[in-house]
TIZAVO-188232 format. One line per field, with one value per residue (C-alpha): residue in three letters; x, y, z. Coordinates in steps of 0.1 Angstrom, whole numbers. Last residue first. Layout:
residues N
type	c(ALA; ...)
u	c(X; ...)
v	c(Y; ...)
w	c(Z; ...)
This chain:
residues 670
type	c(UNK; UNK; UNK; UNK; UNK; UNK; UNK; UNK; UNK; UNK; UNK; UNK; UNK; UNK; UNK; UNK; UNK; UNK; UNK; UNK; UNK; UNK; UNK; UNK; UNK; UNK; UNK; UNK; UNK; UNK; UNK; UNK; UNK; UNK; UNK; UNK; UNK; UNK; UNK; UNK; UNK; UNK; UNK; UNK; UNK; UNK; UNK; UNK; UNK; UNK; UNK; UNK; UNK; UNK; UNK; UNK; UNK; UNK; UNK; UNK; UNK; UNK; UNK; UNK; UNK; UNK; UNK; UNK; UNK; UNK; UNK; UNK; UNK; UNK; UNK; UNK; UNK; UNK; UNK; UNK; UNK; UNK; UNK; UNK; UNK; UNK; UNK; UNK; UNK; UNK; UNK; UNK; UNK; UNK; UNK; UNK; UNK; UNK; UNK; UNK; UNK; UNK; UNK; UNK; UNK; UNK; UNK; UNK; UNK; UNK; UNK; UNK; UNK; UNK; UNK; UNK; UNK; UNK; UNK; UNK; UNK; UNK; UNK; UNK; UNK; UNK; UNK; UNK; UNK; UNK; UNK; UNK; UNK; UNK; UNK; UNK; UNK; UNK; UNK; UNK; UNK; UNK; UNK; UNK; UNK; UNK; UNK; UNK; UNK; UNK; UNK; UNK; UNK; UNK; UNK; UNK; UNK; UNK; UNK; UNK; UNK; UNK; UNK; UNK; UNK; UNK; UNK; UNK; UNK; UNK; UNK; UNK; UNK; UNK; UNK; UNK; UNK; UNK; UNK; UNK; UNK; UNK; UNK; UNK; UNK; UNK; UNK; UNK; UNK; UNK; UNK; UNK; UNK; UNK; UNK; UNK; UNK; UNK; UNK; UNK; UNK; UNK; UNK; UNK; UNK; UNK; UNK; UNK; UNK; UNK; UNK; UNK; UNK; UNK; UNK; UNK; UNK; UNK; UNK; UNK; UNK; UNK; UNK; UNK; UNK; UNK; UNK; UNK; UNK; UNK; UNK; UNK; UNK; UNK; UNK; UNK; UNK; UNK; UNK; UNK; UNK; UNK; UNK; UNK; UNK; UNK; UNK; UNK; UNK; UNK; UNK; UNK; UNK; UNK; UNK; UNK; UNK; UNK; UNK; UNK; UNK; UNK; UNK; UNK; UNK; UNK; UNK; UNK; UNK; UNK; UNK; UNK; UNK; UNK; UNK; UNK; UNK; UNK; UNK; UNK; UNK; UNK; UNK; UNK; UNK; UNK; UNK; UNK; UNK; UNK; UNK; UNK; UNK; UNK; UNK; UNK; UNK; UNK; UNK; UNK; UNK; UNK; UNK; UNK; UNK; UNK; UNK; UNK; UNK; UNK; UNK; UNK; UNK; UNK; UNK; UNK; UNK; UNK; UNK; UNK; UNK; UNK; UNK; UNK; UNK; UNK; UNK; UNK; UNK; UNK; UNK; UNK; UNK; UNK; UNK; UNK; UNK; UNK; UNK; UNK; UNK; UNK; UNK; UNK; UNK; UNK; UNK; UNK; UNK; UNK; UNK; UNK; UNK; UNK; UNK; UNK; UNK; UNK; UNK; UNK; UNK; UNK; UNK; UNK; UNK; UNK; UNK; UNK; UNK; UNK; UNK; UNK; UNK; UNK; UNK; UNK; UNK; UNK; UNK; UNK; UNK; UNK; UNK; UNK; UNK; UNK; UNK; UNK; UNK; UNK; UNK; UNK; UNK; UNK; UNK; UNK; UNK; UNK; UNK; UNK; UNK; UNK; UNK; UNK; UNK; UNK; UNK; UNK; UNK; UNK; UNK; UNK; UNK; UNK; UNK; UNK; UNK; UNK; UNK; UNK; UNK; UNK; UNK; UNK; UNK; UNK; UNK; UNK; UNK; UNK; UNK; UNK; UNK; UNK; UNK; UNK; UNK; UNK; UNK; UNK; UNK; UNK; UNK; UNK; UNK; UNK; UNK; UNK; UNK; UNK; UNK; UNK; UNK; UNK; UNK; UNK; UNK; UNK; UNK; UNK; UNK; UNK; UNK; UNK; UNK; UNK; UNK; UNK; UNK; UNK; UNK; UNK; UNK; UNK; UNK; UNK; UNK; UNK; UNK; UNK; UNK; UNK; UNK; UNK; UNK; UNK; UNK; UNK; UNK; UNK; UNK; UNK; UNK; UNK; UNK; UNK; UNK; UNK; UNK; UNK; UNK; UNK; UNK; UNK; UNK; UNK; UNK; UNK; UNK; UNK; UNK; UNK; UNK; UNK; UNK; UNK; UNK; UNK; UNK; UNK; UNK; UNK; UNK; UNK; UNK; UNK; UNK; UNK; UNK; UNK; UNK; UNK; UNK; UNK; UNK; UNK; UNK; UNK; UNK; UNK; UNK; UNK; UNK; UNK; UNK; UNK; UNK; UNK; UNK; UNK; UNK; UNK; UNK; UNK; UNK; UNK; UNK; UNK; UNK; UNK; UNK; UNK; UNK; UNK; UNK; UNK; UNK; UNK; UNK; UNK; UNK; UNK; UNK; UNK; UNK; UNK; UNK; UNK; UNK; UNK; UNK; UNK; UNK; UNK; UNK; UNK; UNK; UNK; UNK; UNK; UNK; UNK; UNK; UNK; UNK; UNK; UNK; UNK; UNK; UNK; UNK; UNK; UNK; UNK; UNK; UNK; UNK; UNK; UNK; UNK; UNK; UNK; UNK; UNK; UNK; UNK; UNK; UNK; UNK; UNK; UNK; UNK; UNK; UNK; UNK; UNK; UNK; UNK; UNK; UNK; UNK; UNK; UNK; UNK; UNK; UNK; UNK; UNK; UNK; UNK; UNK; UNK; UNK; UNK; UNK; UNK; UNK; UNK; UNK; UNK; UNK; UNK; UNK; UNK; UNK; UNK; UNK; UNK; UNK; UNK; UNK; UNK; UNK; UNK; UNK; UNK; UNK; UNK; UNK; UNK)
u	c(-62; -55; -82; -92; -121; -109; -98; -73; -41; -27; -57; -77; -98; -114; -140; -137; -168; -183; -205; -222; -218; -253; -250; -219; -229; -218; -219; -185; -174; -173; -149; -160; -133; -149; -152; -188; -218; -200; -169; -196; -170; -176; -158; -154; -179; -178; -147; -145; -182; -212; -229; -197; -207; -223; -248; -225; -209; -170; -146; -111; -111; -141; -178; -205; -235; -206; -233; -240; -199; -194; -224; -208; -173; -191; -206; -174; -156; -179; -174; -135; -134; -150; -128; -95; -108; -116; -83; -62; -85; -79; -43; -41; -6; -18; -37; -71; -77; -83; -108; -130; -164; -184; -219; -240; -213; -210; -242; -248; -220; -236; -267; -255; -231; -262; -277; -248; -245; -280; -277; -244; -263; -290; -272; -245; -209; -182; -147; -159; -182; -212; -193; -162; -176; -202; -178; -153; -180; -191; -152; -144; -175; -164; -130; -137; -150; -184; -201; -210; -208; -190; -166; -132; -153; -168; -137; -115; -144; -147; -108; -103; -132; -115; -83; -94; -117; -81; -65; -86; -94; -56; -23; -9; 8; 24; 58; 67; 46; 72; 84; 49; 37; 65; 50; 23; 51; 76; 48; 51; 88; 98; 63; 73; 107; 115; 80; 60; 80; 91; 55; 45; 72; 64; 27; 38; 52; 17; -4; -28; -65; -95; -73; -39; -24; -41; -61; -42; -32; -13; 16; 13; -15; -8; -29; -19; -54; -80; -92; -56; -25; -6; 3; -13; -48; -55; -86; -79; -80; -94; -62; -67; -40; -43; -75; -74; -73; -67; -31; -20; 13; 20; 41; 76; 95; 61; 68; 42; 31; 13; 25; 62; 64; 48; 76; 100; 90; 86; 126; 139; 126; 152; 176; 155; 141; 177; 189; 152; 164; 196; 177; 151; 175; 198; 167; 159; 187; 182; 202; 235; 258; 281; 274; 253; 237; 228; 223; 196; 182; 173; 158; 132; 127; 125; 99; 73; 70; 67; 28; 7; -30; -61; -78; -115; -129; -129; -112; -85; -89; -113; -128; -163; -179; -177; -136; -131; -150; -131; -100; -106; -117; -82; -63; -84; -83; -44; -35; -25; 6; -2; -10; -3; -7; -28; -56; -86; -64; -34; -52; -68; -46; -66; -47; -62; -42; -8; -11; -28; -9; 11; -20; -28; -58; -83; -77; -113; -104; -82; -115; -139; -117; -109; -146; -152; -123; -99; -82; -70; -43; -21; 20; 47; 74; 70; 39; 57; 66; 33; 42; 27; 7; -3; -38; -50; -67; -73; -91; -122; -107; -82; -81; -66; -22; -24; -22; -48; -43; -82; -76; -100; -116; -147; -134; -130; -120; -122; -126; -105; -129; -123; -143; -117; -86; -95; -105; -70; -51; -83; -78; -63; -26; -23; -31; -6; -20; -28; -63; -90; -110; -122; -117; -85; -77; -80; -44; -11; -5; 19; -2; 18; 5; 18; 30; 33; 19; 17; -12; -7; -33; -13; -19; 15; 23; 3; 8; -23; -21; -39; -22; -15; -17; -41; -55; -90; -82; -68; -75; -65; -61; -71; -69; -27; -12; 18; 39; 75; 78; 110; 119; 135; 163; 184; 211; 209; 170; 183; 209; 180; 156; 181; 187; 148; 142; 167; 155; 123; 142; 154; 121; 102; 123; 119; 112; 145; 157; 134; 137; 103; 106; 103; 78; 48; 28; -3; 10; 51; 80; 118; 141; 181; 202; 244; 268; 272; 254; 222; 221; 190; 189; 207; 200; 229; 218; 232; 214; 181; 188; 194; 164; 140; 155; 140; 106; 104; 84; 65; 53; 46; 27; 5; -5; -8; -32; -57; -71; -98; -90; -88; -60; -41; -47; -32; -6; 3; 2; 22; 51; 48; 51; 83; 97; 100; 108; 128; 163; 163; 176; 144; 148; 112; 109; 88; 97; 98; 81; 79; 59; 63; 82; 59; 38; 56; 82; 111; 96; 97; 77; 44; 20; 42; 52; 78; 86; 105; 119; 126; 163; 165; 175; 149; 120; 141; 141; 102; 93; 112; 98; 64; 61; 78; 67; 70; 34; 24; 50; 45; 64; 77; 92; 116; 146; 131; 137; 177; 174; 155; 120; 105; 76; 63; 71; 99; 86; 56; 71; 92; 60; 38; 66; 57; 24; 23; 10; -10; -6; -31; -41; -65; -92; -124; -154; -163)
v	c(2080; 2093; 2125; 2143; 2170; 2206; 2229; 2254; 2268; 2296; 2315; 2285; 2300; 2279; 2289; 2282; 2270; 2265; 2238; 2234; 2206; 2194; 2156; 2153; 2168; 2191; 2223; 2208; 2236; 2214; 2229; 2218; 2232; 2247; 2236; 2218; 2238; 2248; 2227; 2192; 2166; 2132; 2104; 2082; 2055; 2069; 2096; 2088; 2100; 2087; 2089; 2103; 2098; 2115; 2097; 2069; 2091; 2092; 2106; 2093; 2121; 2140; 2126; 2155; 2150; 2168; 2169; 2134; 2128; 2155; 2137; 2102; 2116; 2138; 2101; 2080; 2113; 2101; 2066; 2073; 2094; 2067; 2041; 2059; 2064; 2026; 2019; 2033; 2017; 1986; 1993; 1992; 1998; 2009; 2036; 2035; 2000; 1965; 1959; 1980; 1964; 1990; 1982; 2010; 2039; 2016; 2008; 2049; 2050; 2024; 2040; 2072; 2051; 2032; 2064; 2081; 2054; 2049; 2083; 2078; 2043; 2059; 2094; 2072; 2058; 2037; 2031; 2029; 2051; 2027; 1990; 2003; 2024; 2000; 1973; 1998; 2009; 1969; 1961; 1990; 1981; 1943; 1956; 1980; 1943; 1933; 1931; 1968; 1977; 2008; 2018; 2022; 2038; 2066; 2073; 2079; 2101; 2118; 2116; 2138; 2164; 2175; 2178; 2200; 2222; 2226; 2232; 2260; 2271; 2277; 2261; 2250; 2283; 2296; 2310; 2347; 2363; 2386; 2372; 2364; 2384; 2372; 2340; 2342; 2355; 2328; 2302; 2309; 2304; 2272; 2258; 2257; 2245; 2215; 2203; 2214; 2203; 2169; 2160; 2168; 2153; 2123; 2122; 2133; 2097; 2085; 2111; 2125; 2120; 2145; 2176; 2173; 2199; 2216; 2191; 2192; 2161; 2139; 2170; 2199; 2210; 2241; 2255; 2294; 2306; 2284; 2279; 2263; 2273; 2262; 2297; 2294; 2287; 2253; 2232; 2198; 2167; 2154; 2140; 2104; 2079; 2041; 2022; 1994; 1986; 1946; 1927; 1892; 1893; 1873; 1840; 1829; 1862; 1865; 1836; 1828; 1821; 1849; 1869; 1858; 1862; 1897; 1904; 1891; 1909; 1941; 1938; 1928; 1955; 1976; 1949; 1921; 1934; 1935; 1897; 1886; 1898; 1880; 1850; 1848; 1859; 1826; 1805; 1822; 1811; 1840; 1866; 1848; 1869; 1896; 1912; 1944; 1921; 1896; 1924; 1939; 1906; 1897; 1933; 1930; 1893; 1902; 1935; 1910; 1886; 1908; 1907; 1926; 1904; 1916; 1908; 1903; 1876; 1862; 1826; 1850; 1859; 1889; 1887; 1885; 1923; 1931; 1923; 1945; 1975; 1974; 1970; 1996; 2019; 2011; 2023; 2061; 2068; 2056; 2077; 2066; 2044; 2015; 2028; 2065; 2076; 2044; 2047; 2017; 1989; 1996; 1999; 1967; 1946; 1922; 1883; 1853; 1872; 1868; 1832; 1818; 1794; 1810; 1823; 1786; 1771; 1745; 1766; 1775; 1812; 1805; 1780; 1809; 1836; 1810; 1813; 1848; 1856; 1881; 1870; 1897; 1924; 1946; 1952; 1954; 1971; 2008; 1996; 1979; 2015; 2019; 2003; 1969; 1981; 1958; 1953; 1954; 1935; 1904; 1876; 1880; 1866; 1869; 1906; 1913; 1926; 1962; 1981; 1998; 2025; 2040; 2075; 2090; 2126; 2120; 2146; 2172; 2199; 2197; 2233; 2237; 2250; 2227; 2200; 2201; 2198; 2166; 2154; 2160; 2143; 2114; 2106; 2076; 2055; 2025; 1997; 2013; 2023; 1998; 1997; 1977; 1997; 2017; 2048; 2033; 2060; 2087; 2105; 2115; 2133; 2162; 2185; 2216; 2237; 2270; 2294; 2261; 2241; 2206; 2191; 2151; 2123; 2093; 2064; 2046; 2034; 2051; 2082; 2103; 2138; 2172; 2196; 2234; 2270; 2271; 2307; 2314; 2339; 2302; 2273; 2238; 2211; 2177; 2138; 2137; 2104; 2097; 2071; 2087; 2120; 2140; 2175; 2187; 2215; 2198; 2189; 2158; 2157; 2183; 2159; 2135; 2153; 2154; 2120; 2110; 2131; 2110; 2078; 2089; 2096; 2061; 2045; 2064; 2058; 2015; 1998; 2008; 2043; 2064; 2099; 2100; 2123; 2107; 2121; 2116; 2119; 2102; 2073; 2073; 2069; 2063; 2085; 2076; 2103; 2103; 2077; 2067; 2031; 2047; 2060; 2046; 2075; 2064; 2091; 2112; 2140; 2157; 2139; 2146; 2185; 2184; 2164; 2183; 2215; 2207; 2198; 2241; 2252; 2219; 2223; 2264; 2254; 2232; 2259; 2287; 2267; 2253; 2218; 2204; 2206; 2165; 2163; 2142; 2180; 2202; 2173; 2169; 2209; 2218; 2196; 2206; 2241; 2231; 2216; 2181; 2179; 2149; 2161; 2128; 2150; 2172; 2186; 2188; 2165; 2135; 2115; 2073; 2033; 2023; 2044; 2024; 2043; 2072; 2051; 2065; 2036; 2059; 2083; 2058; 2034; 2049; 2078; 2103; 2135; 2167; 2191; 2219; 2252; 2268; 2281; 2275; 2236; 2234; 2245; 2225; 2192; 2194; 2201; 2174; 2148; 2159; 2162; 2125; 2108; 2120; 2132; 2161; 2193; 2217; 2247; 2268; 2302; 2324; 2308; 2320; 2357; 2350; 2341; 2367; 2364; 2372; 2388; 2382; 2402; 2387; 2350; 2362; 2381; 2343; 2321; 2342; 2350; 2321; 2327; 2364; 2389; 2389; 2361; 2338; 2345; 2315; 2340; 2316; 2335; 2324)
w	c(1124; 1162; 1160; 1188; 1178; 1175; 1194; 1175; 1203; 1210; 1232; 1243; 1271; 1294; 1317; 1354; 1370; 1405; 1410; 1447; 1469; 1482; 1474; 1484; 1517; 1538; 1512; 1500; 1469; 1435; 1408; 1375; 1348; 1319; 1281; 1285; 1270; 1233; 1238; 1236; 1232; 1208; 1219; 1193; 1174; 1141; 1139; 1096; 1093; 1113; 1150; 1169; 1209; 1234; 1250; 1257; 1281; 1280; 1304; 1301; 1274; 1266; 1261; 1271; 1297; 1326; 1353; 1357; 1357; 1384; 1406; 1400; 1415; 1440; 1450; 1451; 1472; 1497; 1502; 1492; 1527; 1549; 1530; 1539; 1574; 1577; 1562; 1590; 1618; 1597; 1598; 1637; 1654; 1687; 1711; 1683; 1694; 1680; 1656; 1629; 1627; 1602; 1599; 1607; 1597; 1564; 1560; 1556; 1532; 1514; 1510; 1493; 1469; 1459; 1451; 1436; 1415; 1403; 1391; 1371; 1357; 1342; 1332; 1309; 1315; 1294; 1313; 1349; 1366; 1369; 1366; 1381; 1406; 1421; 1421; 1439; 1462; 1472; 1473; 1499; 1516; 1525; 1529; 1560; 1577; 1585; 1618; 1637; 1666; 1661; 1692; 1669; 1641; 1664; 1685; 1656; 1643; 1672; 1678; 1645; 1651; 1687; 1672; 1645; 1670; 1697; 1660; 1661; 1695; 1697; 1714; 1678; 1681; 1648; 1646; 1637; 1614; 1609; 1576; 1571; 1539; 1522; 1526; 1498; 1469; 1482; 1474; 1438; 1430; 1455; 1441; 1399; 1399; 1419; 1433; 1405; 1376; 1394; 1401; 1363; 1346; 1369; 1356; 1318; 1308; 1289; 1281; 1306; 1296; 1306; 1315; 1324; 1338; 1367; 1388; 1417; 1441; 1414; 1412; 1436; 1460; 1480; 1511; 1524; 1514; 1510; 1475; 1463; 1455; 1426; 1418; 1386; 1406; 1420; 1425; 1441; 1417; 1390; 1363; 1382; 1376; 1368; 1365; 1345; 1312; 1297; 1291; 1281; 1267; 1237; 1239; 1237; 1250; 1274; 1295; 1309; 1351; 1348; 1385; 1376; 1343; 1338; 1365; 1347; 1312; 1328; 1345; 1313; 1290; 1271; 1281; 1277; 1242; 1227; 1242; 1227; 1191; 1190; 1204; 1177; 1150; 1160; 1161; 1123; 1110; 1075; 1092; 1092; 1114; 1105; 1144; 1127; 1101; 1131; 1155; 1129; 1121; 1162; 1164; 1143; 1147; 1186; 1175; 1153; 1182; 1208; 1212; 1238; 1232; 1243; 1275; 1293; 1280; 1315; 1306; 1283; 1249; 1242; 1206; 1217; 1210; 1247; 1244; 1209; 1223; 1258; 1242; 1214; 1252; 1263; 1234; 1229; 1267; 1268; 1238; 1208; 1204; 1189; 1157; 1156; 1120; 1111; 1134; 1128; 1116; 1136; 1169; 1155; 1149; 1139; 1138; 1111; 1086; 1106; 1113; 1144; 1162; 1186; 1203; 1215; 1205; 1223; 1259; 1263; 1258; 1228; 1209; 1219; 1203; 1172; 1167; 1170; 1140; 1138; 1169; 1195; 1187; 1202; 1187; 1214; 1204; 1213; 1236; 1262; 1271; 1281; 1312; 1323; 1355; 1383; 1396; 1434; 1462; 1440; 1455; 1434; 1406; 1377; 1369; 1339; 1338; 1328; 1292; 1287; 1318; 1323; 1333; 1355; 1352; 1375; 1399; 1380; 1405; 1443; 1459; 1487; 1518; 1550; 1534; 1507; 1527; 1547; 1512; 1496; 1525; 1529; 1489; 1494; 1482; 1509; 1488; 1460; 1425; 1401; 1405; 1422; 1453; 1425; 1453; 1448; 1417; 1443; 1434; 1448; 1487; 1474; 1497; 1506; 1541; 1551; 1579; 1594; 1627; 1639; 1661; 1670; 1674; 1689; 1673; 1687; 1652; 1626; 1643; 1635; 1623; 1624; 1597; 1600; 1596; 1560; 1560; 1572; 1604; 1614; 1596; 1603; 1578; 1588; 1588; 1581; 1585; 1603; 1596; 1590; 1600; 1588; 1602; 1569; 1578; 1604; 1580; 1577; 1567; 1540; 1528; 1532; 1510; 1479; 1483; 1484; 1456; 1435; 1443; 1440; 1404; 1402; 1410; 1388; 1362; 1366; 1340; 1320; 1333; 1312; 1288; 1267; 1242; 1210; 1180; 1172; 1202; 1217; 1234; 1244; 1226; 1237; 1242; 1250; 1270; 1250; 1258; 1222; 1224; 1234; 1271; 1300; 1325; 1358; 1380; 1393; 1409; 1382; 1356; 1377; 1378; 1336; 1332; 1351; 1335; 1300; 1316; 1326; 1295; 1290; 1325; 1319; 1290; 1306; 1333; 1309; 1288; 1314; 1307; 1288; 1251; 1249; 1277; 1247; 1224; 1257; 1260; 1227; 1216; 1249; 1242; 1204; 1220; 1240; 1205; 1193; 1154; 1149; 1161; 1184; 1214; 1209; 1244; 1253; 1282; 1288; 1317; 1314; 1314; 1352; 1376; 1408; 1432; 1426; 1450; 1478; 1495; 1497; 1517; 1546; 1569; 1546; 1557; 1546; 1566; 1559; 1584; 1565; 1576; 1550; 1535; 1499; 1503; 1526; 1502; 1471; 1494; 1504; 1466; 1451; 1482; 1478; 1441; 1435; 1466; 1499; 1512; 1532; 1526; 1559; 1556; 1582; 1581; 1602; 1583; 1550; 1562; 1564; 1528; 1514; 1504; 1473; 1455; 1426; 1391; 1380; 1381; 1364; 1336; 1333; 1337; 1311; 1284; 1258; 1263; 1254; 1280; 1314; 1341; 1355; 1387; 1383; 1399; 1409; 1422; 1460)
C-alpha cells in the first residue's frame, strides 16, 4: 500500500483552515445515527470522547483502569506549551513550530506540527473555562515557565501536577456527556482486537477485567487514544498497566506502525536502586528552571561521594562541573531531553556519577533558594546579607512553585532535597513511534484513528518537554471532531453495525484462543520473569546509546524469548475472574514482539537522530564533537513497518519528508 498523508495543498500557514473548509460535514441530526468507539481515557481519549458527544455522536468510551481518571496522563507533572507569547519575549506559532520541528531533530511531518502549534492557543482558553487551576503570577494573569529546548517561556502548568488538573478537566467534560446518555462508559475492559468489515475498522473485541467476559462492540469507527510502549523497557516511568496491546491489536490487522525505536530517554528521573523496582518515577523537567546539574569535577571526590566519605554539600563551587552549562551555553540546563540525558550517560560511564550505582547526577537548588531568598528579602525590606533568613525566604518560593516534587522526591529518597541536591539519572519516558497516521489522523485501515501518545505524527526523534499533553489535548479537542466528520459522512445511512458477522465472530474466536492458550500453558515461571529478561534486553541493547552488534543480538534474543515465553508461561487462576496476570501476560506477549520491530527499525535506521543514537554515527571533530550526527541524505523518511506475520518479516514502507518552511540543519544547543 503507498502511503498518501492527505496532506493539504497551499501555504503553511493556511493548510488546516483551507482544509477545515473543504471536508465534508455532518449535520447534527445525522451525528445521532453514528457510533464512535474512543479506547482509552486519558488526555487524547477523554478530550476527544467528550467533544464527539458533545457534537452529537454516539460515544462508548473504554479504559482498562477502575476509571478514566486514573490514565496515565494523570501523572505528567511540569506544564502545556502554547504559543500565546504572554511573556512578550518573542514566542510566536512559527517559533512553536521551529522548536519542536528543530527538538524532533528534522524528523517529523511539517503540516502536522504546524497545525498543533496552530491550534495550542485554543487549548488554553477551553481548559481556563473548564476551570483548571493554571498556576497565576502575582497579578492574576496565566504564569509560564520554561521548558528544554526553547528560548523563550511557554509552558502554562498547574504546580506538579497539570496533567492532573486537565484529566481533570477531560474527565468533567466526559461525564456531562456520561450524564447525559451520550458516552456509554466502560470501565475495565481491555480491548485485544479491531474488527474489519469490507476492510474498514467496525469495532473492538474486549475483555472485562472483572468477570473476563470477552465482549463484541460495534462503531461506524474506531479512535485509539491508548498512550505509548515505553514499558516494553519493562522499567519506565509510565504506569504498570500502560501497553501497547490497543495499538498492536490494530497493527496486525493492517495499521502500519511508524518509528518504533523513537524513544525518549527523560534525564531527569529518580535512579534505580535494585532489582526490586517495578517502575521509575519522573522529576519534571520543570525542576530544571532552577535546578542547576552537575557531578564532581574530580574522579576522586566521585569515589569518596559514592562510598559515603563526602557529602555533596561539601564541595565548593570550583570543585563542581556543570556540565550542561560548560558544554552549551545558550540553553544550559534546558536543552532537550535527548541532548541532557545522553551528558548524563557520558559523565556517569566516564566515573563522575554519585550514587552507590554510579548511575546519577546531581539536580541542585542551592543556587535558585539564595536567588530567591534575596529577592523576598529586598522585596519584604529584609536584611539580605543573614543568610539563614535568605535561605528560608528562598525555600518558601521554591515550595510553592515546587512543593508537591520536592515531597515526593522526599518520601521515596529519604532526603530532603531543600538541604541537599537531588539525585536524578534518565529513564524511559514517552515514546514519539507510534501508529502511522495521515493528516486526518487516520490510520492505514480505513475508519481506525490514533490520537495523541498512540500516533507517531508530531514529534519526530525527541519531543520537547511540555508538548505530550499539548499534543493529546490538540487532537482530541480540536483536530479529530474536524477530520473524522469527513470519513463518516459517508455513513449517515449506514445505519448501525451488527456485531452478529463472520467478522467479529473471527475476532472473537482469535481472542479466546489466545486467552485459552496462556490460561492452559504448563509452563513454570511467572509473566514477570520475561517482562524483566525483555526489559534488560531492551535497555542494555536499545537503550540510550545503540550500534548494529547489539541491535542484531537483540532481535535475536528477543526472538527466543518469545518462544520461552509461549513454553514457559505459568499464568494462574482463570480466564472467568478477576486475573491480572492473565491481563499482563497479553500485555507481555504483545511487548515481546513489538521489542523486536523496535530493534529491527533501529538496525535499519544506521543514522544518529534524536532519542535515537547509533554510535556509528556520531560528530568526529569540530565544535559538534561527540553529538548525534543525522544522515538527511539516506534517512529523512518516516519508517512505517506493515506486519507480514512476523516481526521479522514486516515490510518498510517510507514516507519522504519534505521540509518546505523550514532550513535542516544539524541540532545545535551551544
Amino acid at each position: 500500500m503507498a502511503l498518501d498523508s492527505k496532506i493539504p495543498q497551499g501555504p503553511l500557514a493556511d493548510k488546516w483552515t483551507k482544509h477545515k473548509n473543504d471536508i465534508n460535514l455532518v449535520n447534527p441530526a445525522n451525528k445521532r445515527l453514528i457510533d464512535v468507539i474512543v479506547v482509552g481515557t486519558g488526555l487524547a481519549g477523554g478530550s476527544a470522547a467528550a467533544t464527539l458527544a458533545e457534537l452529537g455522536y454516539n460515544v462508548k468510551a473504554f479504559c482498562f483502569q477502575d476509571s478514566p481518571r486514573r490514565a496515565h496522563s494523570i501523572a505528567a507533572q511540569g506544564g502545556i506549551n502554547a504559543a500565546k507569547n504572554y511573556q512578550g519575549d518573542g514566542d510566536s506559532t512559527y517559533r512553536l513550530f521551529y522548536d519542536t520541528v528543530k527538538g524532533g531533530d528534522y524528523r517529523s511531518r511539517e503540516s502536522n506540527v504546524y497545525r498543533l502549534a496552530e491550534v495550542s492557543a485554543n487549548i488554553i482558553d477551553q481548559c481556563v473555562a473548564q476551570g483548571v487551576p493554571f498556576a497565576r503570577d502575582y497579578g492574576g494573569l496565566l504564569d509560564n515557565r520554561s521548558f528544554g529546548g526553547v528560548l523563550v517561556s511557554r509552558t502554562f502548568y498547574a504546580k506538579g501536577q497539570t496533567g492532573q488538573q486537565l484529566l481533570l478537566g477531560a474527565y468533567s467534560a466526559m461525564n456531562r456527556q456520561i450524564g447525559r446518555g451520550k458516552i456509554k462508559m466502560y470501565n475495565r475492559h481491555e480491548m485485544l482486537d479491531v474488527v474489519k468489515v469490507d476492510g474498514k475498522a467496525r469495532g473492538i473485541i474486549t475483555r472485562n477485567l472483572i468477570t473476563g467476559e470477552i465482549e463484541r462492540h460495534s462503531a461506524h469507527a474506531v479512535v485509539l487514544g491508548t498512550g505509548g510502549y515505553g514499558n516494553v523497557f519493562y522499567l519506565s516511568t509510565n504506569a504498570m498497566g500502560s501497553n501497547v496491546t490497543a495499538a498492536w491489536k490494530a497493527h496486525k490487522r493492517g495499521a502500519y506502525f511508524a518509528n518504533p525505536c523513537y524513544t525518549q530517554i527523560h534525564p531527569t528521573c529518580i535512579p534505580v536502586s535494585g532489582d526490586h523496582q517495578s517502575k521509575l518515577t519522573l522529576m519534571s523537567e520543570s525542576l530544571r528552571n532552577d535546578g542547576r546539574i552537575w557531578v564532581p569535577a574530580k574522579k576522586e571526590d566521585a569515589i569518596a561521594i559514592r562510598e559515603g566519605r563526602l557529602k555533596p554539600t561539601d564541595l565548593k563551587e570550583e570543585d563542581r562541573d556543570y556540565y550542561l552549562e560548560r558544554r552549551y551555553p545558550a540553553f544550559g540546563n534546558l536543552v532537550p531531553r535527548d541532548v541532557a540525558s545522553r551528558a548524563a550517560k557520558e559523565r556517569c560511564d566516564a566515573g563522575f556519577g554519585v550514587n552507590k550505582t554510579g548511575e546519577a547526577v546531581y539536580l541542585d537548588f542551592a543556587s535558585a533558594i539564595e536567588r530567591y531568598g534575596k529577592e523576598q528579602a529586598y522585596v519584604q525590606h529584609l536584611d539580605a546579607n543573614d543568610k539563614a533568613l535568605v535561605k528560608k525566604l528562598g525555600q518558601e518560593v521554591v515550595k510553592t512553585k515546587y512543593g508537591n516534587l520536592f515531597q515526593m522526591y522526599n518520601k521515596i529518597v529519604d532526603q530532603d532535597p531543600y538541604n541537599t541536591p537531588m539525585m536524578i539519572y534518565p529513564a524511559v519516558h514517552y515514546t514519539m513511534g507510534g501508529l502511522w497516521v495521515d493528516y486526518n489522523l487516520q490510520t492505514t485501515v480505513e475508519g481506525l484513528y490514533a490520537i495523541g501518545e498512540a500516533n507517531f505524527s508530531d514529534h519526530g526523534a525527541n519531543r520537547l518537554g511540555a508538548s505530550a499533553l499539548m499534543q493529546g489535548l490538540a487532537d482530541g479537542y480540536f483536530v479529530l471532531p474536524y477530520t473524522i466528520g469527513d470519513y463518516l459522512s459517508h455513513d449517515i445511512r449506514t445505519g448501525p453495525i451488527s456485531t452478529d458477522t463472520p467478522e467479529f465472530e473471527e475476532a472473537e474466536q482469535n481472542v479466546r484462543k489466545q486467552v485459552d492458550a496462556l490460561i492452559n500453558n504448563e509452563g513454570s515461571k511467572p509473566v514477570d520473569y520475561f517482562h524483566k529478561k525483555l526489559g534488560k534486553i531492551m535497555w542494555n541493547k536499545c537503550g540510550m546509546s545503540r550500534n548494529a552488534t547489539d541491535l542484531q543480538s537483540a532481535i535475536d534474543e528477543i526472538s527466543a524469548l518469545r518462544d520461552e515465553f509461549y513454553k514457559e508461561v505459568r499464568v494462574p487462576g482463570t480466564q472467568n475472574e478477576f486475573n491480572e496476570e492473565l491481563a499482563k501476560a497479553l500485555r507481555v506477549a504483545d511487548f515481546l514482539e513489538l521489542g523486536e520491530l523496535f530493534a529491527k527499525d533501529a538496525l535499519t535506521r544506521n543514522e544518529s537522530c534524536g532519542g535515537h543514537f547509533r554510535e556509528e554515527s556520531v560528530e568526529l571533530d569540530g565544535p559538534q564533537k561527540g553529538e548525534a550526527l543525522r544522515d538527511d541524505e539516506n534517512f529523512t523518511f518516516v519508517s512505517a513497518w506493515e506486519y507480514k506475520g512476523a516481526p521479522k518479516d514486516a515490510v518498510l514502507h517510507k514516507e519522504e519528508l519534505n521540509y518546505e518552511n523550514i532550513e535542516v540543519k544539524q541540532r545545535s544547543y551551544k
